[in-house]
LOBA-555024 format. One record per residue (C-alpha): y negated, x, z negated; residue in one letter. Coordinates in pm, 1 decimal. Layout:
N
v = Y	u = X	w = Z	resn = A
...
//
This chain:
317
v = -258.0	u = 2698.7	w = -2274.0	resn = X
v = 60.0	u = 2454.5	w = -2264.3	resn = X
v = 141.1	u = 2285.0	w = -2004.4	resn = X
v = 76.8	u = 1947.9	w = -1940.9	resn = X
v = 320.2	u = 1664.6	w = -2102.1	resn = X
v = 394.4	u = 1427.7	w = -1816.3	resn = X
v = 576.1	u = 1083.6	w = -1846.5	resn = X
v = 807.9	u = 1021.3	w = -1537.8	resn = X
v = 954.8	u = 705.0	w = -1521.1	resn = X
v = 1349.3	u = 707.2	w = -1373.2	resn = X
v = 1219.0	u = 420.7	w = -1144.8	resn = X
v = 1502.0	u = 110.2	w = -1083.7	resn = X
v = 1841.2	u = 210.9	w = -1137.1	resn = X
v = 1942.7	u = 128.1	w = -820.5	resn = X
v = 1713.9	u = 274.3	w = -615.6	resn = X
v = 1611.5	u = 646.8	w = -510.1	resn = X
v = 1440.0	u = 706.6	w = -871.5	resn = X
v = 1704.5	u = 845.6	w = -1100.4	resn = X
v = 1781.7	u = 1116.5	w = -788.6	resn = X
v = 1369.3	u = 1178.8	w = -724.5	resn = X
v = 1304.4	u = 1186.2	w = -1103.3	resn = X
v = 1611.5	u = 1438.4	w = -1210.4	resn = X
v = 1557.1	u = 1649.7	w = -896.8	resn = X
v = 1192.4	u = 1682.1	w = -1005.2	resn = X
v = 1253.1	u = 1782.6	w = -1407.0	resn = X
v = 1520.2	u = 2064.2	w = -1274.6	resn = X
v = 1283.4	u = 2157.8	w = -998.2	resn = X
v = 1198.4	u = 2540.1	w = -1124.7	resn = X
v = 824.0	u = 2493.0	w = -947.3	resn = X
v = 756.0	u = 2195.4	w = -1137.2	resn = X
v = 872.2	u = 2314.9	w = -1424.1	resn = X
v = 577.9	u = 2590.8	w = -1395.8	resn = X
v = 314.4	u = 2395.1	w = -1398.8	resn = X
v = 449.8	u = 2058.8	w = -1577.6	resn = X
v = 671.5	u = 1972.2	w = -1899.9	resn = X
v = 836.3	u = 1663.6	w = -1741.0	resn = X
v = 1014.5	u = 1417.8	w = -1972.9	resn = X
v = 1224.0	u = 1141.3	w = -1812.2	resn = X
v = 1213.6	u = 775.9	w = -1910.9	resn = X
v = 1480.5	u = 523.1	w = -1897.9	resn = X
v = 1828.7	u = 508.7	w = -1958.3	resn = X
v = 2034.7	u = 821.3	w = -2105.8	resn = X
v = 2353.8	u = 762.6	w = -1884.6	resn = X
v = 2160.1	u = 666.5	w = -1580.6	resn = X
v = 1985.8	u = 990.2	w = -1602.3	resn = X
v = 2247.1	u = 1160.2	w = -1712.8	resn = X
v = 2448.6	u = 1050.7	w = -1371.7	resn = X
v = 2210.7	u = 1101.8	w = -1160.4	resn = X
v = 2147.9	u = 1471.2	w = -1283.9	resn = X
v = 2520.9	u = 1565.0	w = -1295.3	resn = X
v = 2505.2	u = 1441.4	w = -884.4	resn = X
v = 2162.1	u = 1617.1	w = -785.4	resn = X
v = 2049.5	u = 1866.2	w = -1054.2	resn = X
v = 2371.8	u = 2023.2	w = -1090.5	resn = X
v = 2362.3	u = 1895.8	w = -1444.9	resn = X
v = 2067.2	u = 2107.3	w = -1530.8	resn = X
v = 1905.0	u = 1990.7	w = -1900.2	resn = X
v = 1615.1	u = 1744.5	w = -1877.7	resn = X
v = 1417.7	u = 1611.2	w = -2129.4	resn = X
v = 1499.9	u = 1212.9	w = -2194.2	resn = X
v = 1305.7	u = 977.6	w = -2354.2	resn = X
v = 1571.2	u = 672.1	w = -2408.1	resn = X
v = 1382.2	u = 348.8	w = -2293.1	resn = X
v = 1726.1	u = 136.6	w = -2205.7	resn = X
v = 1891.8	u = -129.3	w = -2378.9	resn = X
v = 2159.5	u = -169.0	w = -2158.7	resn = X
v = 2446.6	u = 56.8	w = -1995.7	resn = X
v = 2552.3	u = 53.0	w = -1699.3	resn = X
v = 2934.6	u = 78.4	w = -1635.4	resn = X
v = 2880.5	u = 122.2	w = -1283.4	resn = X
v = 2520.7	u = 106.4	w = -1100.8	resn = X
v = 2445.2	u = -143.2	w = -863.1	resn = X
v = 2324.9	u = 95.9	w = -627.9	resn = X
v = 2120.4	u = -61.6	w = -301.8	resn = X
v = 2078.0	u = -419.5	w = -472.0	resn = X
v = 1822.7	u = -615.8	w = -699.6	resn = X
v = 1962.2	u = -690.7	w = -1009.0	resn = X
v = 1772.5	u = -800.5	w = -1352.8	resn = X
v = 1961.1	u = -541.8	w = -1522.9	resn = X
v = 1818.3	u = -280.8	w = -1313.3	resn = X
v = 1446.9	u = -476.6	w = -1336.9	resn = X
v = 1477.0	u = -479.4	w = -1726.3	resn = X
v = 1529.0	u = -112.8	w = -1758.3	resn = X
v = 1290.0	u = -5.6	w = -1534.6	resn = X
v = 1014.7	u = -243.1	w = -1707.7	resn = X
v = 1129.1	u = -58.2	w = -2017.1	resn = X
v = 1055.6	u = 243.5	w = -1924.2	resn = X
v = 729.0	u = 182.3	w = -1748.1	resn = X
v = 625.6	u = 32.4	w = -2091.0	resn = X
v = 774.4	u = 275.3	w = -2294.0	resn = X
v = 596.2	u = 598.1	w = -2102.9	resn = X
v = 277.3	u = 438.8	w = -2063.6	resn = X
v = 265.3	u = 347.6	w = -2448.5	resn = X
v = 310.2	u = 686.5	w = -2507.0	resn = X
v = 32.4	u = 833.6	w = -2257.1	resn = X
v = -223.5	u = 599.5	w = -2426.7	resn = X
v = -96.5	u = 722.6	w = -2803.7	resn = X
v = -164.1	u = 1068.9	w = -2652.7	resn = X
v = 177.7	u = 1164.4	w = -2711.8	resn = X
v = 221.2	u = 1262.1	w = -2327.2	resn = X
v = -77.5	u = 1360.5	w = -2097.1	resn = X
v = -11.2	u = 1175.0	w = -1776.0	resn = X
v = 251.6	u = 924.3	w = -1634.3	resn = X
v = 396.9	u = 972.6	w = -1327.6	resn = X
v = 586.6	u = 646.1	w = -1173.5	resn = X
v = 891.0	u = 622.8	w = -997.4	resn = X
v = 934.6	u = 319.5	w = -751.5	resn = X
v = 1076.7	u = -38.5	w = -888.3	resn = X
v = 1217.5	u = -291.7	w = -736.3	resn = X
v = 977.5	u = -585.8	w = -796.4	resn = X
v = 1229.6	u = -861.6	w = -724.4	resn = X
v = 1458.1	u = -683.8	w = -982.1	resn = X
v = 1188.3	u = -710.3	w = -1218.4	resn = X
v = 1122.2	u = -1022.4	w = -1180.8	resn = X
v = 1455.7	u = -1198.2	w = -1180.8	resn = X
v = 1495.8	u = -1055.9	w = -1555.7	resn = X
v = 1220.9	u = -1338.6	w = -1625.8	resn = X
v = 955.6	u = -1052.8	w = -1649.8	resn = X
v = 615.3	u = -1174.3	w = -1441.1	resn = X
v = 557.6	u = -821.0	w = -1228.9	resn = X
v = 308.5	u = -810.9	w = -946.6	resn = X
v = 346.1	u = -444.6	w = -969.1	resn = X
v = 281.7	u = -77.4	w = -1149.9	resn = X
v = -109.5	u = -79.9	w = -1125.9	resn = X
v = -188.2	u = -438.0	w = -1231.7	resn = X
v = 95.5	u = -415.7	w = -1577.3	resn = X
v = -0.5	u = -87.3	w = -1658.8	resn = X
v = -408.4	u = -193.3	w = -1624.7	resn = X
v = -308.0	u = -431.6	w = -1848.2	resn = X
v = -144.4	u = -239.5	w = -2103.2	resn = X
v = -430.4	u = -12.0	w = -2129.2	resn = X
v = -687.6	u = -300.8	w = -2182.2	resn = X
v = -843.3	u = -212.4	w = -1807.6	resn = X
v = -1001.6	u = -506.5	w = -1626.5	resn = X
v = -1192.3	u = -312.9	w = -1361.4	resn = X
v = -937.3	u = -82.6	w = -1160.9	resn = X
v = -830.4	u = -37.7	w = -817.9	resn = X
v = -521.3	u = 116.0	w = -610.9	resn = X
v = -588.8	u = 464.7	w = -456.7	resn = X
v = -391.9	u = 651.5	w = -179.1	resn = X
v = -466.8	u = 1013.2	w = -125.4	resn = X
v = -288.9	u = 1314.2	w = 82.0	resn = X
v = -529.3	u = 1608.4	w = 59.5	resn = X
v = -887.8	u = 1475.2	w = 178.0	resn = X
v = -702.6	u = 1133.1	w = 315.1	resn = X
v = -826.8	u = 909.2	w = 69.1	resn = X
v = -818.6	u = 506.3	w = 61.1	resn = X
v = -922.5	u = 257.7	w = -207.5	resn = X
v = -758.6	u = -100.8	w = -153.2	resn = X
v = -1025.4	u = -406.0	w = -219.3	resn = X
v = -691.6	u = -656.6	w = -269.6	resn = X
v = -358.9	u = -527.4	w = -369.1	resn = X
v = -10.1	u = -734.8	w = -449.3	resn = X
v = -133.4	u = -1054.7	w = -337.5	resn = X
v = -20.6	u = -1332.6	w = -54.7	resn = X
v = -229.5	u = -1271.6	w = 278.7	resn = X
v = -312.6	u = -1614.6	w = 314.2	resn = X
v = -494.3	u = -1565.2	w = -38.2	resn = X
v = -682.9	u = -1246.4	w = 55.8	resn = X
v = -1000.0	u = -1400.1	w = 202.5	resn = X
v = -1055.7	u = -1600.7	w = -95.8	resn = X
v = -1032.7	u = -1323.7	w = -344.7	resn = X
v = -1266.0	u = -1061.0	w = -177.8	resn = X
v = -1589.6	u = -1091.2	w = -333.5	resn = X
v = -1911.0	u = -859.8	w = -243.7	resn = X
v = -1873.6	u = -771.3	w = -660.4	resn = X
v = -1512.0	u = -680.5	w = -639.5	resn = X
v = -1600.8	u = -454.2	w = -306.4	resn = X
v = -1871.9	u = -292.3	w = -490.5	resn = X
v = -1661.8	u = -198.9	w = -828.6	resn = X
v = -1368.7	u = -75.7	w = -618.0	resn = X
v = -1651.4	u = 134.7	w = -431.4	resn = X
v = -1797.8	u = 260.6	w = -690.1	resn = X
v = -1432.9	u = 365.5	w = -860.3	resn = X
v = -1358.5	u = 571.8	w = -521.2	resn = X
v = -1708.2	u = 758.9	w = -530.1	resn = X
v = -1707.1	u = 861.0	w = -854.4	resn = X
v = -1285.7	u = 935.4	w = -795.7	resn = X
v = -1352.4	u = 1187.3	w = -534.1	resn = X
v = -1670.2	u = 1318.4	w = -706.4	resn = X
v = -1414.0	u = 1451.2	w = -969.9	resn = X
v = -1255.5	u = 1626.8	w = -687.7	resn = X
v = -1585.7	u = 1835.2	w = -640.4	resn = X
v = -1713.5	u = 1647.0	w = -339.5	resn = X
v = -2076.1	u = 1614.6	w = -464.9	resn = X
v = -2223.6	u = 1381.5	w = -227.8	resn = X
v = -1923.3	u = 1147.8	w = -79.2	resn = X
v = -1970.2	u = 980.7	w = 266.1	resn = X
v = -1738.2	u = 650.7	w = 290.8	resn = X
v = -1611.2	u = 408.9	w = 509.9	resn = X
v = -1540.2	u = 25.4	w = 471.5	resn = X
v = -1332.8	u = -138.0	w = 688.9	resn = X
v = -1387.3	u = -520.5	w = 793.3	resn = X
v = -1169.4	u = -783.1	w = 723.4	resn = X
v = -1135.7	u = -970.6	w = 1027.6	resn = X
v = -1078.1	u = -843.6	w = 1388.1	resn = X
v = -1361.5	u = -651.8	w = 1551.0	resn = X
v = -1515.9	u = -711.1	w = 1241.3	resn = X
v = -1595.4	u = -1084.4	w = 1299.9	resn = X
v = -1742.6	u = -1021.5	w = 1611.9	resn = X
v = -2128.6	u = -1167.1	w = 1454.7	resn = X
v = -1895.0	u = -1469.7	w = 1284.5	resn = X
v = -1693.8	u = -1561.1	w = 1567.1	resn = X
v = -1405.0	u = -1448.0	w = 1423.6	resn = X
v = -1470.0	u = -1502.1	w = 1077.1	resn = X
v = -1770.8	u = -1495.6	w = 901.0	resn = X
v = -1654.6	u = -1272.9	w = 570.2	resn = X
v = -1874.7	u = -943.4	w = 680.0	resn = X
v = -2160.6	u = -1133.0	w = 715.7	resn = X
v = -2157.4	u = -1332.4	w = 407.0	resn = X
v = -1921.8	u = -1111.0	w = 202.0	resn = X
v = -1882.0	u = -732.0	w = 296.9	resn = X
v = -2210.1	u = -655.9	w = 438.8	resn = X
v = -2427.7	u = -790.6	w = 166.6	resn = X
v = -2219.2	u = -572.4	w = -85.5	resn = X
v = -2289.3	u = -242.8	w = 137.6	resn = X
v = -2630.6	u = -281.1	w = 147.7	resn = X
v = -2618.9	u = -339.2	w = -237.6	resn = X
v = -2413.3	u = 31.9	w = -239.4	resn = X
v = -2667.4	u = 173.8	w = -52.7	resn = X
v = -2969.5	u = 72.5	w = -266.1	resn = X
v = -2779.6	u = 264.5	w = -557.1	resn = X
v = -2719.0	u = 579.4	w = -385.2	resn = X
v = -2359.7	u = 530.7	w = -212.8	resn = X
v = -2357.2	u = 633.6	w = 140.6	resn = X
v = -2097.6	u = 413.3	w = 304.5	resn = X
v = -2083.4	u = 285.3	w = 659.3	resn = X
v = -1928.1	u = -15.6	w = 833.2	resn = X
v = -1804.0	u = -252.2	w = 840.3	resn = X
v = -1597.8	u = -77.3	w = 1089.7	resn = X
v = -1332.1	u = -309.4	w = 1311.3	resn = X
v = -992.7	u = -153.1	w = 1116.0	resn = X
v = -772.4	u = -121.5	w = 1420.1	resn = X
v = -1014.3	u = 175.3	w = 1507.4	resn = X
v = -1113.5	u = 314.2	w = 1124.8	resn = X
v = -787.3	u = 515.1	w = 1094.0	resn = X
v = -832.2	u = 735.6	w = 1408.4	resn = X
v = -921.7	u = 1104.3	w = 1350.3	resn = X
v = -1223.7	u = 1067.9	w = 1555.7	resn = X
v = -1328.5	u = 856.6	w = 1290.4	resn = X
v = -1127.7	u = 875.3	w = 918.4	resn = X
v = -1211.1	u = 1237.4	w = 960.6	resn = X
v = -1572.7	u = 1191.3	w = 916.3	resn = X
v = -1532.8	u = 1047.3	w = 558.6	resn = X
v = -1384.8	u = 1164.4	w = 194.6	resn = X
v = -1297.0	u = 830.6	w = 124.3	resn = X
v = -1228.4	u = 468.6	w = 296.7	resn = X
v = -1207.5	u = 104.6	w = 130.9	resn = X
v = -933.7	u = -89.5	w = 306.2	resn = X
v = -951.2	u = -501.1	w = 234.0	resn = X
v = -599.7	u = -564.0	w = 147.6	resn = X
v = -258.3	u = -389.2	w = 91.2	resn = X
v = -116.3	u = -336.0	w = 445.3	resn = X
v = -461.8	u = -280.8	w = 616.0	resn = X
v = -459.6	u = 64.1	w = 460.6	resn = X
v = -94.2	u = 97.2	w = 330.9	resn = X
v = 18.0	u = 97.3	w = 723.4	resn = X
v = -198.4	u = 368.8	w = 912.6	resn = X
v = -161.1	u = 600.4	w = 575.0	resn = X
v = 224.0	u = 551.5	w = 542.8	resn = X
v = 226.5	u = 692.3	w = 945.0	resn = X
v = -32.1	u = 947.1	w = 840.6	resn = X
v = 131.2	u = 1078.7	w = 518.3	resn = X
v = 410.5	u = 917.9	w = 439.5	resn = X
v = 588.7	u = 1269.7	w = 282.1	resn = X
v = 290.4	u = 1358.0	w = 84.1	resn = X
v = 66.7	u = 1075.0	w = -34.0	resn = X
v = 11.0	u = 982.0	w = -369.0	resn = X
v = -75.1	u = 666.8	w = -543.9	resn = X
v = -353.4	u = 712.1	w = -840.5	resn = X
v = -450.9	u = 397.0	w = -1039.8	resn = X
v = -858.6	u = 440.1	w = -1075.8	resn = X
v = -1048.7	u = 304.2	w = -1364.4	resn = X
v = -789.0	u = 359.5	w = -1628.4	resn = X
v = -844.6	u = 583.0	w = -1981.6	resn = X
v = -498.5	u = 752.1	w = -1867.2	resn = X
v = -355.2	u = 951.0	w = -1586.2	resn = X
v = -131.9	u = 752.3	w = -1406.3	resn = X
v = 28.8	u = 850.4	w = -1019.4	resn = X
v = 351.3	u = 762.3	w = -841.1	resn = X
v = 463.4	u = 830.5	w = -515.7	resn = X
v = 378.5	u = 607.5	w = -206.3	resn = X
v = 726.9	u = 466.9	w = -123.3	resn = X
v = 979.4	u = 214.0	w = -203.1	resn = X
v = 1316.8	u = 259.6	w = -359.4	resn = X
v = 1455.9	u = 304.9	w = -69.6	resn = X
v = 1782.0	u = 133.2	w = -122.1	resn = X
v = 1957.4	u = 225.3	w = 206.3	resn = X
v = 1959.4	u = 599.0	w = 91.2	resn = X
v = 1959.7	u = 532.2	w = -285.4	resn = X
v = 2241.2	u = 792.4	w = -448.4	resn = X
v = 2295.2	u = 971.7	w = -116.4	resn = X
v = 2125.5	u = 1285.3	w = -158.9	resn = X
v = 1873.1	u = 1185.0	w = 126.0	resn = X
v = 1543.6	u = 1110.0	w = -43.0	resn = X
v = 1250.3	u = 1338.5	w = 9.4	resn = X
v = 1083.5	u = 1456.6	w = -295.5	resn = X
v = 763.1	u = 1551.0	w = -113.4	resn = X
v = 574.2	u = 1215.1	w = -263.9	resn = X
v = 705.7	u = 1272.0	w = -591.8	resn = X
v = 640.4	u = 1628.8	w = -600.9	resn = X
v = 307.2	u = 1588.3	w = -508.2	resn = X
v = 192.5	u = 1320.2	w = -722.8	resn = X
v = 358.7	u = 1499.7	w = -1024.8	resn = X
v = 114.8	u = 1802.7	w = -895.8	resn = X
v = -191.5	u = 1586.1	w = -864.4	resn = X
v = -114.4	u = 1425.8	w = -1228.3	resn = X
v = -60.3	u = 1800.2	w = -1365.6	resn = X
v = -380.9	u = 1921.4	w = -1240.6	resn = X
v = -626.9	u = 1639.0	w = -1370.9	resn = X
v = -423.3	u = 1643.3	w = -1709.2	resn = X
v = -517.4	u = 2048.9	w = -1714.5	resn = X
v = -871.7	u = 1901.9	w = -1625.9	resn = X
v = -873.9	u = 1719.1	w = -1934.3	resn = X
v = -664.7	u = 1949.1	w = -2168.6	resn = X
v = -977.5	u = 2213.7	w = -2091.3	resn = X
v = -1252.5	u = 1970.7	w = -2183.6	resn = X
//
């Protein structure tokens, strides 16, 4: 059997992408169990393999309409935010045509993006839309750490009037049936509250009683065994996380925080619900290092695994 076509975005110019993305297409392990084609711009690439892949041959897929006389590396700039939209558009086109098996996403620079004049709330919401998806959700997995994010790439003041006991239950539902596919027959999850000690019975906010509880009791009646609401300043602990194959966190930095400290080297990023493979890593761009030689591949590498593997899943089927 082949090996798996993957799509890997360069990620913004300026950023750690080009360096993560060319280090990963030399990378004589990946290349075992991946073909890895780059998107985004030729001499970007090109630069960034000369300086970290000791100018080793990679596969490029030429997304960019502009070129770069010199990179601004560590800044936002709409230059940088066009290219990297390009690409993302250009690989995940592909992936849907079937032309590539899985995309693989290195990190943008939102502001970038959006100073080009290009809306961008983020990967997982364009690329949903792209595909046609209405009902997805964000996923963040190292091994069996796994969390499922209820609100993503929105204000916090706007969080409490998005949840919804519907939205809780499709994002639910996209998380058991997620790690089912990673042979867990039976999951056990968690839910975390949204206010502090989980409203303590509505006296500090009265979302889990009118909101979050009503929509686990729904999960149960179907079959999903999930418990909570459980306070989140105690979810994360082994004691507890431990217990579970999956979690559903409210909004972005109620889960993004304790699984950053918990994997920040190895965890992935999956977008569930989609007709495609899609991962990235779960980092920034990391501007401070960008072009230095100092970014660790261990996200990357991993989510190019985890993409490889379900793409193998399907290639079998």
């Amino acid at each position: 059997m082949s090996l798996p076509r993957i799509a890997l975005t360069m990620g913004d110019p300026a950023g750690i992408g080009p360096e993560l993305a060319v280090r990963a297409a030399a990378n004589s392990a990946i290349r075992k169990i991946a073909d890895i084609t780059v998107y985004g711009c030729p001499d970007v690439i090109a630069r960034a393999s000369a300086k970290f892949a000791g100018g080793r041959k990679i596969k490029i897929a030429d997304t960019g309409d502009l070129k770069f006389s010199k990179v601004p590396v560590g800044k936002t700039d709409s230059r940088c935010g066009i290219e990297a939209w390009n690409a993302i558009l250009c690989a995940t086109k592909d992936v849907i045509s079937g032309k590539m098996y899985a995309l693989v996403t290195a990190p943008v620079n939102k502001a970038s993006i959006n100073k080009a004049g290009i809306p961008f709330t983020g990967h997982t919401e364009f690329i949903a839309e792209l595909c046609g998806t209405a009902n997805f959700a964000m996923m963040q997995s190292a091994d069996k750490f796994r969390v499922v994010f209820v609100t993503t790439h929105i204000p916090l003041d706007d969080v409490s009037g998005v949840i919804t006991s519907k939205r809780i239950i499709e994002v639910t539902e996209l998380l058991y049936d997620a790690v089912r596919q990673e042979g867990i027959g039976k999951p056990i999850l968690a839910c975390a509250a949204l206010n502090p000690h989980a409203g303590e019975d509505g006296y500090m906010g009265d979302e889990e009683i009118k909101i979050i509880i009503p929509a686990l009791m729904k999960l149960r009646k179907k079959g999903v065994k999930i418990d909570g609401p459980f306070p989140p300043d105690i979810l994360f602990i082994d004691a507890i996380r431990n217990n579970y194959d999956g979690l559903v966190s409210m909004y972005h930095d109620q889960g993004h925080i304790p699984f950053k400290m918990l994997a920040f080297d190895k965890g992935v990023n999956s977008t569930l619900g989609l007709p495609i493979i899609r991962t990235s890593p779960d980092h920034g761009t990391a501007f401070d290092i960008a072009w230095k030689g100092l970014a660790n591949t261990g996200s990357l590498f991993a989510a190019i695994r985890l993409a490889a593997l379900r793409a193998e899943g399907r290639m079998k089927r």
